[in-house]
N, C-alpha and C positions, 0 to 999 in steps of 0.2 A: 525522761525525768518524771517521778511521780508527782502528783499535785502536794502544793503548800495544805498543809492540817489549817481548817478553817473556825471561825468562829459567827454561829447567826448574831443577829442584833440583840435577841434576848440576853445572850450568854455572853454578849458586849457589855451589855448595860449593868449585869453583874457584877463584871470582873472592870469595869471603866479607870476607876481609879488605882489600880493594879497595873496596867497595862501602859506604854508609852505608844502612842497611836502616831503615825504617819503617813499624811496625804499626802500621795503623788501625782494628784492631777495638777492642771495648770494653777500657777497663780490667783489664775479671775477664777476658775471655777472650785479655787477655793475659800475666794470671798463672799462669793455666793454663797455658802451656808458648808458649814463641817462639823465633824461630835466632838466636841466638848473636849478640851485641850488639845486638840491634833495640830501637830508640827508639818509645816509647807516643807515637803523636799518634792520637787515633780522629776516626774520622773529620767526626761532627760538630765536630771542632773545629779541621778543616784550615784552614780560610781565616783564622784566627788563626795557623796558624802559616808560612804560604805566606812571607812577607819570612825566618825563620830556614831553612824549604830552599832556599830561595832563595840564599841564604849560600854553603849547603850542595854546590848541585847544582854552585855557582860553582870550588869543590871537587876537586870528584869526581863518579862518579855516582851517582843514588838507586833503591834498589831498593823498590819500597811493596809490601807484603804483607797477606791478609788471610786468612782462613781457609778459601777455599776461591779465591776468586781472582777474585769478583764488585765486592767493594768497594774493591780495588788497584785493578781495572781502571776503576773512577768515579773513584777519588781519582787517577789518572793523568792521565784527562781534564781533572779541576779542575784540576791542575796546571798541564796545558799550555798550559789556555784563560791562566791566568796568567804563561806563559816560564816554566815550571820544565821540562826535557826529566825524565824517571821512568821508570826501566822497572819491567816489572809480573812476580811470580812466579809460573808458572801453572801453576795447583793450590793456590797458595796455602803454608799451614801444612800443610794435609792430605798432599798430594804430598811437602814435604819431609819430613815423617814416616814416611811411604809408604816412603819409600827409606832408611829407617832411619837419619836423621839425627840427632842428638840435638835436643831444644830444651831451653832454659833458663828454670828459672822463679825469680822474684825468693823472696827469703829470708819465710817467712812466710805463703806464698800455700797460698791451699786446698788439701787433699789430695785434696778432688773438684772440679776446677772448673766452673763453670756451662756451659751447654750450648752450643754454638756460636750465633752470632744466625738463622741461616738456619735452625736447627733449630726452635729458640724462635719463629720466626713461623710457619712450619709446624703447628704446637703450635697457637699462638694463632690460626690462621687457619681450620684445621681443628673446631677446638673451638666457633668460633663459628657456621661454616655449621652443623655438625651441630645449636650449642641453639635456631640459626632454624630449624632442619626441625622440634626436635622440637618446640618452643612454637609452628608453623605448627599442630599438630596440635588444638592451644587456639584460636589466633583465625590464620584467614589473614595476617595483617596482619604477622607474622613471619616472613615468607618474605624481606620487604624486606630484615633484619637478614643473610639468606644473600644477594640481591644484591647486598648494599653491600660486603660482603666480596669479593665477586666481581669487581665491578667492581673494585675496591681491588687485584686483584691483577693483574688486564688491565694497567690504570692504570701498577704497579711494572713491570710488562715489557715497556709501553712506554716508557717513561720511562726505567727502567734506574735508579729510586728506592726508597726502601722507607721510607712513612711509618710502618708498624709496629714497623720495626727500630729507627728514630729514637725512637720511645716506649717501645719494649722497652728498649732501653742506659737508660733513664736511671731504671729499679727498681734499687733498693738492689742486690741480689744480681749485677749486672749491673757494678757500679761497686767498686773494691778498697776504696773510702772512702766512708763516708757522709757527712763533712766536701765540701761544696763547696769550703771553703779548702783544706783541703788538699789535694783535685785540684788545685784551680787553681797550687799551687805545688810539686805534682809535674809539670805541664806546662811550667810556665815555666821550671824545671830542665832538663827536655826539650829545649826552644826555647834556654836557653842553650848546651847542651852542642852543638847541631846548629852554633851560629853559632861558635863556638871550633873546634869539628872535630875 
């Protein structure tokens, strides 16, 4: 598949109110700061809402964002694979910030927010090669516990997935609600507002 057609933060901030923008990172990390009217869909939960961009892109066009510009550039591809055309912002949140953009954070949201997902499996991926090294040093038999991470992470870069980020978003600190109902009816809000326009 060829890459999603992208747009920098300059040629965002242009076109801003043209565009219906959709962040697919987690929840929290999108409490923690986003551009300026962008709609929460994350990304585990695109193919629920593909029929309302769908609506959407019928529209206008869609910009999907994410925080560094790995998981816009997936959620583009699922898009397409579905007829939705996306363009992707690259750099992400980070680049718009970079350029001294402002972002918007919803009424209530942390004063420190959780840590980006690509940081947080860094974190968690690192942390576990290192406790198979050192528990290797108890019984060989822990060394496994560093290959499986390893492979695990081959696996994400070929694939261009990340089963830990999938596990990571879905610890409490990673979600603005511990209420599953009430995500689920802050999305659907979402999904309504995308198919009204």
């Amino acid at each position: 598949m060829t890459a999603p057609a992208s747009l920098d933060a300059a040629q965002t901030l242009a076109r801003l109110g043209e565009l219906t923008v959709v962040d697919v990172r987690s929840p929290a990390e999108y409490a923690g700061g986003h551009l300026p009217g962008a709609l929460n869909v994350p990304l585990d939960r695109l193919d629920r809402a593909v029929p309302a961009l769908k609506e959407a892109a019928a529209r206008g066009e869609l910009l999907v964002v994410c925080q560094s510009g790995n998981r816009s550039r997936t959620a583009c591809l699922r898009l397409a694979a579905h007829g939705v055309p996306a363009l992707d912002l690259a750099g992400g949140t980070s680049a718009w910030a970079a350029g001294g953009h402002a972002l918007d954070r919803p009424a209530g949201a942390p004063a420190r927010p959780p840590w980006a997902m690509d940081r947080q499996v860094r974190l968690a991926a690192g942390s576990l090669v290192l406790l198979g090294l050192l528990l290797a040093l108890a019984h060989p038999a822990f060394q496994l516990l560093s290959a499986a991470i390893a492979a695990g992470l081959v696996l994400s870069a070929l694939t261009n997935t990340c089963g830990m980020a999938a596990v990571l978003a879905r610890l409490p600190y990673n979600r603005t609600t511990s209420c599953t109902t009430a995500g689920e009816a802050t999305l659907e809000a979402t999904l309504n507002r995308l198919r009204r326009g």
